[in-house]
C-alpha positions as CSV (number, residue, x, y, z in Angstrom):
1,X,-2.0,-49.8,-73.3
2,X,0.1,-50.3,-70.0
3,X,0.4,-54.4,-70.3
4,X,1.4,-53.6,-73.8
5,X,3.4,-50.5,-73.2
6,X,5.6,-51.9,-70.4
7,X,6.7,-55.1,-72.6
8,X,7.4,-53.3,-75.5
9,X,9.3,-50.5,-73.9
10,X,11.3,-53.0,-71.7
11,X,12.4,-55.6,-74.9
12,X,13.2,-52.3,-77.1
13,X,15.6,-50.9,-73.9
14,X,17.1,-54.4,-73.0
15,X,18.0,-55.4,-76.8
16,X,19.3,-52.1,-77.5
17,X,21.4,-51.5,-74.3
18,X,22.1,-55.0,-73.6
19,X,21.4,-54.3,-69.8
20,X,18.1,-54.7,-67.8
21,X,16.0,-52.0,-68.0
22,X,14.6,-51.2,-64.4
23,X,12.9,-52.4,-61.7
24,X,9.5,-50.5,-61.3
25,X,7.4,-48.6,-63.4
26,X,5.2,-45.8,-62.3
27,X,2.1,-43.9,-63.7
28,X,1.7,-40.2,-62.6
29,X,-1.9,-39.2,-62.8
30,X,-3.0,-36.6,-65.6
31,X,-1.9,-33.0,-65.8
32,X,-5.1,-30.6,-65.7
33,X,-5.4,-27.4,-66.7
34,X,-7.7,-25.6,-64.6
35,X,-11.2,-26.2,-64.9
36,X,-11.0,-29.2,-66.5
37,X,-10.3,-27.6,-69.9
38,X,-8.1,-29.4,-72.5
39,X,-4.8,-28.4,-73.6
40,X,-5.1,-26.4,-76.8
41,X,-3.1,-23.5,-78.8
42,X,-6.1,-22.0,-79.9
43,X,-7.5,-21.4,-76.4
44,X,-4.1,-20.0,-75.2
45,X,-3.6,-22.7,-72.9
46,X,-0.6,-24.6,-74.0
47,X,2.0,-25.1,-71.9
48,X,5.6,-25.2,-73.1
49,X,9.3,-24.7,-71.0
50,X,9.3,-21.0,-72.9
51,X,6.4,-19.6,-72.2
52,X,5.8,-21.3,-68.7
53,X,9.4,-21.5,-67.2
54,X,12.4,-19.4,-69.5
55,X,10.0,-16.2,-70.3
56,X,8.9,-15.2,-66.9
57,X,12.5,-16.5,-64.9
58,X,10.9,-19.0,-63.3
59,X,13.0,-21.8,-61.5
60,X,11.7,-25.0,-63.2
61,X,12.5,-26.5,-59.7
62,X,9.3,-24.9,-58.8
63,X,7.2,-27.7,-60.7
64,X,8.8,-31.0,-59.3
65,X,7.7,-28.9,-56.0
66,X,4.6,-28.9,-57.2
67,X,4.4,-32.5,-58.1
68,X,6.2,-34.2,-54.9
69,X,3.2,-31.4,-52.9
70,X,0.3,-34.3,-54.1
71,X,0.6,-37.9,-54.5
72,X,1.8,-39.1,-57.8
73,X,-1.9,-41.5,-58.4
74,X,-3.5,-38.2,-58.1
75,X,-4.4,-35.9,-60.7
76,X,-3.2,-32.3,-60.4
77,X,-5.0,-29.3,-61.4
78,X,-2.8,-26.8,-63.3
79,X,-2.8,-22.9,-63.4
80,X,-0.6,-20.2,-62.9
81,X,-1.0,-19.1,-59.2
82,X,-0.9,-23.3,-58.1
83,X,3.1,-22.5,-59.9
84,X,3.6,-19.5,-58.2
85,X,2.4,-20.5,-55.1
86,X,4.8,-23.9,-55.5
87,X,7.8,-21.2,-56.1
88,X,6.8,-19.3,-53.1
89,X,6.8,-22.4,-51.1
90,X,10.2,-23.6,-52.4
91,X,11.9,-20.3,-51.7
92,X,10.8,-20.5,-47.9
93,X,12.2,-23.7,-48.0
94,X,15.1,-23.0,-49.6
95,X,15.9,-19.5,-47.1
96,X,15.0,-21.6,-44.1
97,X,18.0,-24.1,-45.3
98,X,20.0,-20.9,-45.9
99,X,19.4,-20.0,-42.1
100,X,20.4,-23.3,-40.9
101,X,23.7,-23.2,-42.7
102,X,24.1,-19.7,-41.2
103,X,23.2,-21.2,-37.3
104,X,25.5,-24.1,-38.2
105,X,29.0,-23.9,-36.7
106,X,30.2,-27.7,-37.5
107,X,29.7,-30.5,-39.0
108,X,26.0,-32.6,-37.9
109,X,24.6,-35.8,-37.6
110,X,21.8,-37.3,-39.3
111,X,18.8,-37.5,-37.3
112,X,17.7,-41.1,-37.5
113,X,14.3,-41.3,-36.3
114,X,13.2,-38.1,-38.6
115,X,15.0,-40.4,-41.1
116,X,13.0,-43.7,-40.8
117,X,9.6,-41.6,-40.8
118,X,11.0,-40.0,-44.1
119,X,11.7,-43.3,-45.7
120,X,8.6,-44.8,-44.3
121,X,6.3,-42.4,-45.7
122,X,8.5,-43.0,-49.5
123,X,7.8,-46.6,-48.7
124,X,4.3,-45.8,-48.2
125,X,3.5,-45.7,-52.5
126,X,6.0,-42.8,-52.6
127,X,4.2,-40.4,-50.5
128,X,5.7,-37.4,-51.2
129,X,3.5,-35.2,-49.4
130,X,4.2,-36.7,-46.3
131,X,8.0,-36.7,-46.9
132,X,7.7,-33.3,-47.2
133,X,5.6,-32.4,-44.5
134,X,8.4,-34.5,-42.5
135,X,10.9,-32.0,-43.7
136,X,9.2,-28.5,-42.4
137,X,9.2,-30.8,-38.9
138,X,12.4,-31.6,-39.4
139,X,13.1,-27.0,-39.9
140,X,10.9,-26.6,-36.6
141,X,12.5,-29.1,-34.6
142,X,14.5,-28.4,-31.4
143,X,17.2,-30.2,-32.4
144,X,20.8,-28.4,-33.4
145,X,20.8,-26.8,-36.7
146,X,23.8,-28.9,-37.9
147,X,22.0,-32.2,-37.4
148,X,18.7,-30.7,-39.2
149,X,20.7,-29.2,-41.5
150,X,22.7,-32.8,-42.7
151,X,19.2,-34.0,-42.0
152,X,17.2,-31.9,-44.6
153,X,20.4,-32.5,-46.9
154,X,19.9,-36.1,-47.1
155,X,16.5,-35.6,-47.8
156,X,17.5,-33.8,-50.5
157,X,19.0,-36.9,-52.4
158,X,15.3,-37.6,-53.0
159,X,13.3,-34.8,-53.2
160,X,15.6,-33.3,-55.3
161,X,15.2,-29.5,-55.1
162,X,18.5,-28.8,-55.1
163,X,18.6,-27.3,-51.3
164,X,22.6,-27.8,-51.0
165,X,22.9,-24.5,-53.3
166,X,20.5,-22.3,-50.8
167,X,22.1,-19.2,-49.8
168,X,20.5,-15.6,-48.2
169,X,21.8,-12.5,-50.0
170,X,20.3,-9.6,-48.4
171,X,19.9,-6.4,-50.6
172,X,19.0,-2.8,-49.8
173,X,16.2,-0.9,-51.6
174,X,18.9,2.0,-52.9
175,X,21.1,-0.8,-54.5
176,X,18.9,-2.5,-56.6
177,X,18.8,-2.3,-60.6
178,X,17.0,0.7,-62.0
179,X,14.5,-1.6,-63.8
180,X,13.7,-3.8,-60.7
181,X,13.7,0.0,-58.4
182,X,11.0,1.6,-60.5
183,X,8.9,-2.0,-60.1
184,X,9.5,-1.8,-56.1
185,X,9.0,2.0,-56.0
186,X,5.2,0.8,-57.9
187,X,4.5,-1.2,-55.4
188,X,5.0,0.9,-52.1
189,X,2.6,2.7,-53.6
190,X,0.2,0.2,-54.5
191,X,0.7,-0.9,-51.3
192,X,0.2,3.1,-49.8
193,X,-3.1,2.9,-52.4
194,X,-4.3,-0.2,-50.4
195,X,-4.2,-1.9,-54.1
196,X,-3.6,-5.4,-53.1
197,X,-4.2,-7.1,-56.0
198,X,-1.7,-4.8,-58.1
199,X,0.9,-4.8,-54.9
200,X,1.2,-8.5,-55.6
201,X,1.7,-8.5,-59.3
202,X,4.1,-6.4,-58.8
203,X,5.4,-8.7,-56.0
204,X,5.7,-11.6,-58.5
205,X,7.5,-9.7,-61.6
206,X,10.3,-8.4,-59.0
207,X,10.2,-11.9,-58.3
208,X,10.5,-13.0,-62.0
209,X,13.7,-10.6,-62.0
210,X,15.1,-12.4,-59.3
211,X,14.4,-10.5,-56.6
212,X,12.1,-11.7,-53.3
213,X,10.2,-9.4,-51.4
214,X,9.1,-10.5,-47.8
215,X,6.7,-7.9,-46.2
216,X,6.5,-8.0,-42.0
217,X,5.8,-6.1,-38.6
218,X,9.8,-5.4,-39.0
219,X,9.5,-3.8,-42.2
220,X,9.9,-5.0,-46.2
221,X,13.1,-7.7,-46.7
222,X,14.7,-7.6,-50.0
223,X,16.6,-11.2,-50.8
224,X,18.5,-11.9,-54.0
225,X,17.4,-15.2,-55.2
């Protein structure tokens, strides 16, 4: 219905409004749920802002991640660890932002040629996938954190994700809430159990709760996010 559609939706907008409408119109591939099975109450699958988003604490942020990580033509299979995996990736991003505004002792400059290969790759059919991968070069460049910094920030006005806001709050183990202490002290001894697959459920409800858990050779790092 698209020749249809468009018209329609344009004469309704500019007779109402009185202004012009806008200039391009885009169609987002289909939504999938994994498998290729249809949306439907009866087989549990339906997806709604409660039960997906407000339920489990999960920033909604973490689904425009997931769209702008494939190309909006493209259709993209849905399923619970494709979200959580799209809020893992968006709080790395967001604590490496955190870190630059740490490193960063003045004001920067926007790096032009990261720039024009940002905007190239928008002007490209709005490749988002490559404007992002242009922004984790931009993180690893040598360049000084106040220029990536203003950099990434400007980026921002696109992609959205609301990176201005990042901030690092480190929290001990003996200071966290008694309901989120009990999940942790579960999980050390998953983890002590070898019990992967439980230590990372756990993982993910401490991370519903608001809490990040970053395990490395220097030892388990507890953020508030």
């Amino acid at each position: 219905h698209i020749n249809i559609h468009h018209t329609n939706e344009i004469a309704q907008s500019e007779v109402a409004t009185g202004e012009k409408f806008f200039n391009y119109w885009l169609h987002g591939a289909f939504l999938i749920i994994a498998g290729g099975k249809k949306m439907a109450k009866s087989a549990g699958n339906f997806l709604t802002l409660e039960n997906t988003f407000l339920a489990r604490n999960i920033d909604p942020l973490a689904f425009r991640f997931l769209l702008l990580q494939a190309h909006y033509r493209r259709p993209i299979e849905w399923s619970t660890d494709a979200l959580l995996n799209a809020l893992n990736g968006l709080d790395s991003l967001r604590r490496k932002v955190a870190e630059l505004k740490n490193e960063a002792v003045e004001e920067g400059e926007i790096l032009t040629g990261f720039t024009e290969r940002f905007q190239a790759a928008l002007a490209d059919d709005l490749n988002a996938p490559q404007a992002l991968a242009i922004t984790q070069e931009v993180l690893k460049a040598d360049e000084p954190a106040a220029d990536r910094l203003k950099t990434i920030l400007d980026f921002d006005r696109v992609l959205g994700l609301g990176l201005s806001r990042a901030q690092i709050e480190t929290v001990e183990a003996d200071s966290l809430p008694a309901d989120v202490a009990n999940l942790f002290a579960a999980r050390q001894k998953a983890r002590a159990d070898k019990n992967w697959s439980e230590s990372d459920r756990l993982r993910d409800e401490i991370r519903a709760h608001g809490f990040l858990i970053e395990d490395s050779k220097e030892g388990i790092k507890i953020t508030k996010i």
